[in-house]
C-alpha positions as CSV (number, residue, x, y, z in Angstrom):
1,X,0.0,0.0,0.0
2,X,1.5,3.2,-0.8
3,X,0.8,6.1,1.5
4,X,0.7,9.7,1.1
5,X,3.5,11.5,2.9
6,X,2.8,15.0,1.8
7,X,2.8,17.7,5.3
8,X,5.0,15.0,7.0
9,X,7.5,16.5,10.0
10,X,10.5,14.7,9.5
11,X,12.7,14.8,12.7
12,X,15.8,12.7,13.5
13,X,16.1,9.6,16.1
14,X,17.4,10.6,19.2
15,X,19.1,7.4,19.1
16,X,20.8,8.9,15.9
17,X,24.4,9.0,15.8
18,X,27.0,10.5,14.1
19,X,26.1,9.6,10.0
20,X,24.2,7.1,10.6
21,X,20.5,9.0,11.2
22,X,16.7,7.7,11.0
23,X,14.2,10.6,10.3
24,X,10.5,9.7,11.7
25,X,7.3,11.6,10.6
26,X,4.7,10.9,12.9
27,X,2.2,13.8,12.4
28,X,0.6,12.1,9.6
29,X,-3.4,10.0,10.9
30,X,-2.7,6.5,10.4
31,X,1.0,6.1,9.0
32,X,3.8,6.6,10.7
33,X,7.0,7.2,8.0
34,X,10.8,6.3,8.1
35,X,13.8,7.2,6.4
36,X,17.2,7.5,5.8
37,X,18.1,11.2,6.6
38,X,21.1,10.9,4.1
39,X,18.5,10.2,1.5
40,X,15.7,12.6,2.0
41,X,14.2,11.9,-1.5
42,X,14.9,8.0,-1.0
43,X,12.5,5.4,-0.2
44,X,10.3,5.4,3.1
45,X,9.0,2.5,5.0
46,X,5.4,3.2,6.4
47,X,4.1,1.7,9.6
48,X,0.5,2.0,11.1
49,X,0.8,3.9,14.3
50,X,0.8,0.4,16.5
51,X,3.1,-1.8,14.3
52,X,5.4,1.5,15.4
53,X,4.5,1.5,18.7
54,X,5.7,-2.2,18.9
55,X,9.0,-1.4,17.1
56,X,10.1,1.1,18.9
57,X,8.8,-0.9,22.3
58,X,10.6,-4.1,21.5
59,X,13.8,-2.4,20.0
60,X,13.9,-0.4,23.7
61,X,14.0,-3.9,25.4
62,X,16.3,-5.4,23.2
C-alpha cells in the first residue's frame, strides 16, 4: 500500500548518531514514515501507528 507523505515532519532519532541518522514523521493519521536522513528523497517504509508502537517498544528492550 502506498501512503501519502505529503505535510510529513521529519525529525531525527534521538538514538541517531553520528552519520548514521533515521528521520521519523509521525504527524501524519494513520501512518507513521521512516527514512534514511542521508536520502531525503529516498524510499520510506510506512508503519501503522501500533506496528510502530511495537518497534520502537521491543527495539527499547532489546
Amino acid at each position: 500500500m502506498v501512503h501519502d507523505l505529503t505535510g510529513a515532519t521529519w525529525r531525527k532519532s534521538t538514538r541517531s548518531a553520528g552519520g548514521e541518522c533515521v528521520e521519523v514523521a509521525d504527524n501524519l493519521p494513520g501512518v507513521v514514515g521512516v527514512r534514511d536522513s542521508k536520502d531525503a528523497s529516498g524510499p520510506v517504509l510506512a508503519f501503522t501507528p501500533t506496528a510502530w508502537r511495537r518497534f520502537v517498544s521491543h527495539t527499547k528492550h532489546h
